[in-house]
C-alpha positions as CSV (number, residue, x, y, z in Angstrom):
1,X,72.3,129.5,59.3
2,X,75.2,127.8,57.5
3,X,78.6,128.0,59.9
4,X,81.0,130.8,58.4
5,X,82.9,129.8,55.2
6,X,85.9,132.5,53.9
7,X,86.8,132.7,50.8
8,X,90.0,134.6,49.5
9,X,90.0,135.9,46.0
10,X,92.9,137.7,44.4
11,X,91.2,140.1,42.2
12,X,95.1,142.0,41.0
13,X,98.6,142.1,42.7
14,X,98.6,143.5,46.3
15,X,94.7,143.7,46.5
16,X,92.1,140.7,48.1
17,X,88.9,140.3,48.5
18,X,87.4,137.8,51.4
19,X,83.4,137.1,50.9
20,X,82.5,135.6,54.0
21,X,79.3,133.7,54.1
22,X,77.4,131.9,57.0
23,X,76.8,133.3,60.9
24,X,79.5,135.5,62.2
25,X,79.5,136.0,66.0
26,X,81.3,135.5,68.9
27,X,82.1,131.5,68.0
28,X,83.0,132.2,64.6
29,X,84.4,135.5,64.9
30,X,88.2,134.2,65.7
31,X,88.0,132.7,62.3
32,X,87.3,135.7,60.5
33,X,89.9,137.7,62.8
34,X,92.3,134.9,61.6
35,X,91.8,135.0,57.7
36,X,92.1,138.8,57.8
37,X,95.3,138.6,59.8
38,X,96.6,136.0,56.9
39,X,95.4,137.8,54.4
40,X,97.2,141.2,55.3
41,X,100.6,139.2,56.6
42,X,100.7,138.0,52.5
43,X,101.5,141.5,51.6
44,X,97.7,143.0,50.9
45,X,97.8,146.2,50.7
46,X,93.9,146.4,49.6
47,X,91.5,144.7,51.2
48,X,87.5,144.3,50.3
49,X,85.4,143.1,52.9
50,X,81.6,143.0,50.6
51,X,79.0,143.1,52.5
């Protein structure tokens, strides 16, 4: 499986959405933590985690 790749899409003001794609486990799993944590310091007041 492909190593994890984030992406951040800004669907409207205040809201994201990250589609994460790839293996997510313990070695990849800071990452994730990571973009989340950027993604809600921005000023997200939504966020959409698809599965």
């Amino acid at each position: 499986m492909p190593p994890l790749q984030v992406e951040s899409l800004i669907p409207e003001p205040g809201a994201a959405r990250l589609v994460m794609t790839g293996e997510l486990d313990y070695t990849t799993a800071r990452d994730a933590s990571a973009e989340v944590a950027r993604t809600l310091a921005a000023g997200v007041d939504v966020l959409d985690l698809p599965g």
